[in-house]
C-alpha positions in Angstrom: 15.8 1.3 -5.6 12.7 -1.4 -6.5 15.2 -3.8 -5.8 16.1 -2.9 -2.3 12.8 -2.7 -1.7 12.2 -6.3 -2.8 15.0 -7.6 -0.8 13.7 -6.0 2.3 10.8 -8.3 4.4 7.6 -6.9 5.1 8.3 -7.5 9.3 11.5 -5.4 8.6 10.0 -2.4 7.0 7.3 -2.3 9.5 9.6 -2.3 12.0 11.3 1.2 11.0 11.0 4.2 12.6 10.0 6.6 9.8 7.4 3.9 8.3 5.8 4.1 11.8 6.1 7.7 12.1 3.9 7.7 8.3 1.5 5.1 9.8 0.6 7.4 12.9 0.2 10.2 10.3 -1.6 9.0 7.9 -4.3 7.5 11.1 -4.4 10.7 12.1 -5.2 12.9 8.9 -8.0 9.9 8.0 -9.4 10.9 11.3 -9.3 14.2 11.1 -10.5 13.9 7.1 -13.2 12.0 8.6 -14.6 13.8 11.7 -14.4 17.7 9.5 -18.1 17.9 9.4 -18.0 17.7 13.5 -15.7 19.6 14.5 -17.2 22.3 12.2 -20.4 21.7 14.0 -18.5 22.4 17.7 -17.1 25.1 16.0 -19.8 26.9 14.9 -21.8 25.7 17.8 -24.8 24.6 15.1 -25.9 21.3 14.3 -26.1 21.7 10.7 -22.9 22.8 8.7 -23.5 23.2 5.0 -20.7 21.5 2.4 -19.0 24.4 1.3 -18.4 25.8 5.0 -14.6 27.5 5.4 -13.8 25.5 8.7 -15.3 22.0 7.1 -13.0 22.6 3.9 -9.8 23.7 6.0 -10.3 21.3 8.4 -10.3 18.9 5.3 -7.4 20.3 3.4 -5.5 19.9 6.7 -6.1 16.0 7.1 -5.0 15.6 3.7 -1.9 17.0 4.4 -1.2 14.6 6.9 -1.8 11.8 4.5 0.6 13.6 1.8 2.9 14.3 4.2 2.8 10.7 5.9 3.2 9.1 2.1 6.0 11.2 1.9 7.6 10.2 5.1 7.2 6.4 4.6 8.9 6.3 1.5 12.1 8.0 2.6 14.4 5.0 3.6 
C-alpha cells in the first residue's frame, strides 16, 4: 500500500474524486469548527455564549466529524 502511494504523483491524487470530496469536507468542518461560538450566539439570540454551552459543544463535535469523516474518505483509493 505505501508503495502505491509513492508511485502515484501528487497532480494525480489531487485530481481524484474522493480526495476532492475529503478536501470539501474537511473545509467545511474547519469552518463550522471555527464559527461554533457564532452560531451559538444566533442561536441563542445573546451576544455572550459561555464555553461549556450545549449548542457551542454540538456544534463543535459536529465539525469534527466532518474532519474524521473527510480523513476517512481521502484515504480510501
Amino acid at each position: 500500500m505505501t508503495t502505491a502511494l509513492l508511485l502515484v504523483s501528487l497532480a494525480e491524487r489531487l485530481s481524484q474524486a474522493n480526495v476532492i470530496i475529503g478536501i470539501v469536507l474537511c473545509a467545511i468542518g474547519i469552518a463550522i469548527a471555527i464559527l461554533a461560538r457564532r452560531i451559538a450566539c444566533a442561536a441563542r439570540k445573546t451576544s455572550n455564549v459561555p464555553n461549556d454551552d450545549t449548542i457551542m459543544v454540538t456544534t463543535k463535535v459536529i465539525g469534527l466529524i466532518f474532519i474524521v469523516v473527510a480523513l476517512v474518505v481521502m484515504i480510501i483509493q
